[in-house]
C-alpha positions in Angstrom: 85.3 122.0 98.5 85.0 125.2 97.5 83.0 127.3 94.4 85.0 128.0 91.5 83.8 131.6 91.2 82.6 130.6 87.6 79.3 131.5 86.0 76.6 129.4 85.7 77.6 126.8 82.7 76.0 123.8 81.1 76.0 120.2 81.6 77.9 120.2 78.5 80.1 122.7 79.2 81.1 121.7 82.3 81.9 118.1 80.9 84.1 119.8 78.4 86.2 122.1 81.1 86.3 118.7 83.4 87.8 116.6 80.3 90.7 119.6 80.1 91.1 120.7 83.7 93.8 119.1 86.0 91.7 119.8 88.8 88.3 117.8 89.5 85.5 119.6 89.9 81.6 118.6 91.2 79.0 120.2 88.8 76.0 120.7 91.4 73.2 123.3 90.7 74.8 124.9 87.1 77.7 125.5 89.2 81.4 124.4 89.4 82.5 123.3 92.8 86.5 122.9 92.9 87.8 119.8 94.5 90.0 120.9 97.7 93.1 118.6 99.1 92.0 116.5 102.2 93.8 115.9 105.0 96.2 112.9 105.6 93.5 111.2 108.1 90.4 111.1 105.6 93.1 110.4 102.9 93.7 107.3 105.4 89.9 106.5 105.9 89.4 106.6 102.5 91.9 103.8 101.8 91.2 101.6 104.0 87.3 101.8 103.3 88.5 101.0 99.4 90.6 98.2 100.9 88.4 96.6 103.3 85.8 96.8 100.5 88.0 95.4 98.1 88.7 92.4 100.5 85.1 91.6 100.9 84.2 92.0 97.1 86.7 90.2 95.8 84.2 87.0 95.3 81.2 88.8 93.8 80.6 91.0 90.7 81.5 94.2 92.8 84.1 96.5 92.4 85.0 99.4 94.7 86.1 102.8 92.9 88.5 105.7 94.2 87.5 109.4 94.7 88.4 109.8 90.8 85.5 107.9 89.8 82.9 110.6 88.7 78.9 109.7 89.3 76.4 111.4 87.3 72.9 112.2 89.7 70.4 111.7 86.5 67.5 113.3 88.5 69.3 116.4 89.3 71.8 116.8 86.5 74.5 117.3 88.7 77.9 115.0 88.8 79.9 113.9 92.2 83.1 112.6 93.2 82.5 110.1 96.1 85.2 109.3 98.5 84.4 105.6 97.3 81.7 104.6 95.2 80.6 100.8 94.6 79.4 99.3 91.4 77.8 95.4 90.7 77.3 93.9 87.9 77.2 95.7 84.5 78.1 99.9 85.0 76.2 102.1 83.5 78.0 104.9 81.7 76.4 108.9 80.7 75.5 108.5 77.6 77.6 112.0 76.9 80.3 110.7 79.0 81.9 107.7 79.2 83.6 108.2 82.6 81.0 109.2 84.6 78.9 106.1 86.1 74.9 106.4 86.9 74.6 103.5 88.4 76.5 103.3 92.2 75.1 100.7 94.7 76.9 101.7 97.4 78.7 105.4 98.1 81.0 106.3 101.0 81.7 109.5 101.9 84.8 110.6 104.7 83.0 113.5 106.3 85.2 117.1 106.9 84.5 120.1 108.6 83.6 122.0 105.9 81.4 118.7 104.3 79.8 117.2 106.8 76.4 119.4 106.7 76.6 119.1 102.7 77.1 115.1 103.2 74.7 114.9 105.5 72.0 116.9 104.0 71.9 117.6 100.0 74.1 115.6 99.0 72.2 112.5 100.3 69.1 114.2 98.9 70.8 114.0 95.7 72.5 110.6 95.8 69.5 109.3 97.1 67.5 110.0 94.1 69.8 107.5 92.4 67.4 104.0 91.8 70.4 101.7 92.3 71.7 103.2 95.8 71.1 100.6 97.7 72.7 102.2 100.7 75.1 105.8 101.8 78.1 105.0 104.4 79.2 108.3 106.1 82.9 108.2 108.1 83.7 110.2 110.9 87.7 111.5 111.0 87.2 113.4 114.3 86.0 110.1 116.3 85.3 106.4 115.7 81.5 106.7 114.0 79.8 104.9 111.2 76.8 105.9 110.0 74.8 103.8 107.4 72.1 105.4 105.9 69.6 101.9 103.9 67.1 102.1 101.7 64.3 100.1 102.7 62.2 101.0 99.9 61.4 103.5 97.3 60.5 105.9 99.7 62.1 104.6 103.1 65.4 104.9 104.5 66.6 103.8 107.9 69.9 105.3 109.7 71.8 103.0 111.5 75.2 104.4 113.9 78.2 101.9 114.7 81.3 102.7 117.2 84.6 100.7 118.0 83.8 97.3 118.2 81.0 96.7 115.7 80.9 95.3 112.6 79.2 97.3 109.2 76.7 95.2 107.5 76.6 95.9 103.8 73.4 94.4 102.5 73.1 95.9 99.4 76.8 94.3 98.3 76.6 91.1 100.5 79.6 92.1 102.5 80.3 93.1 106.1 83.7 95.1 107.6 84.5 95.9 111.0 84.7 99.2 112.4 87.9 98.7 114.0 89.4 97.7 110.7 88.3 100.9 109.1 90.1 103.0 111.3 93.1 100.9 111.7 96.1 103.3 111.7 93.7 106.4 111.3 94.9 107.7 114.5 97.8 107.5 114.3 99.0 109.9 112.3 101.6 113.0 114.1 100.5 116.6 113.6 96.9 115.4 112.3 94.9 118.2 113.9 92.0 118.1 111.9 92.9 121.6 110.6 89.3 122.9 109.2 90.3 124.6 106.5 91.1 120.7 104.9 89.0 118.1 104.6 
């Protein structure tokens, strides 16, 4: 991801511009934040989170949502696109914007090169401020890593790190998915190098 080299706009201008662009961009601090291709193995990561997800849900009231699904962060202003997001139950819509959701359960994020400090650091400062997050998945490409970041309560959050083998226990969408099946097929892809400059 990469700054648009815009000047500082407006919440509503930016939902104006995002309405007509072709290309997605996250609207973080008055600034636009261009969405930049990602590389075939968090591409791969990302689906088979959605699937896996999708496969567990399937039962209850929620829906996993691709990296198109917009979320709006009410206490900061600012709007995301999550690699996956989760919703339950009734969704929550902007009241400006009727695609952008304000009310994830659950958010997965594939972490990059050039993300993983932002992931790891404001941007779960950000999605935490969200009172239905109920808990923040990040995906390692480079190795076979799971970390699930839980809200215990208002003001507690416990990090929890699973490898090959283990299985991810969802508790704030009643579902659980195993590590392995995550990464099925992830490392398998020829010429994957993990070139930085993608995500």
């Amino acid at each position: 991801m990469h700054p648009a080299r815009r000047p500082v706009v407006t919440e509503a201008m930016y939902l104006a511009m995002e309405r007509a662009s072709d290309i997605k961009h996250e609207y973080r601090g008055a600034e636009l934040w261009a969405m930049a291709g990602a590389s075939p193995r968090h591409n791969r990561l990302a689906a088979r989170c959605i699937a896996e997800l999708d496969g567990a849900l399937r039962e209850g009231d929620c829906v996993p949502l691709g990296s198109d699904q917009r979320v709006h962060v009410p206490a900061s202003g600012d709007y995301c696109y999550p690699d996956v997001t989760v919703i339950c139950g009734e969704v929550h819509y902007h009241p400006e914007d009727p695609d952008s959701i304000t009310n994830p359960r659950l958010i997965v994020e594939v972490l990059s090169r050039s993300t993983e400090k932002d992931d790891r650091g404001t941007k779960f400062e950000e999605y935490r401020s969200i009172e239905s997050l109920g808990e923040y998945v990040l995906v390692w490409q480079d190795r076979v890593k799971v970390e699930i970041r839980r809200r215990e309560s208002q003001k507690r959050w416990t990090i929890e790190e699973l490898g090959a083998g283990d299985v991810i226990e969802l508790r704030s969408v009643g579902a659980t998915l195993r590590v392995d099946a995550v990464y099925d097929g992830a490392f398998r892809l020829k010429g994957d190098d993990l070139d930085p400059a993608r995500g």
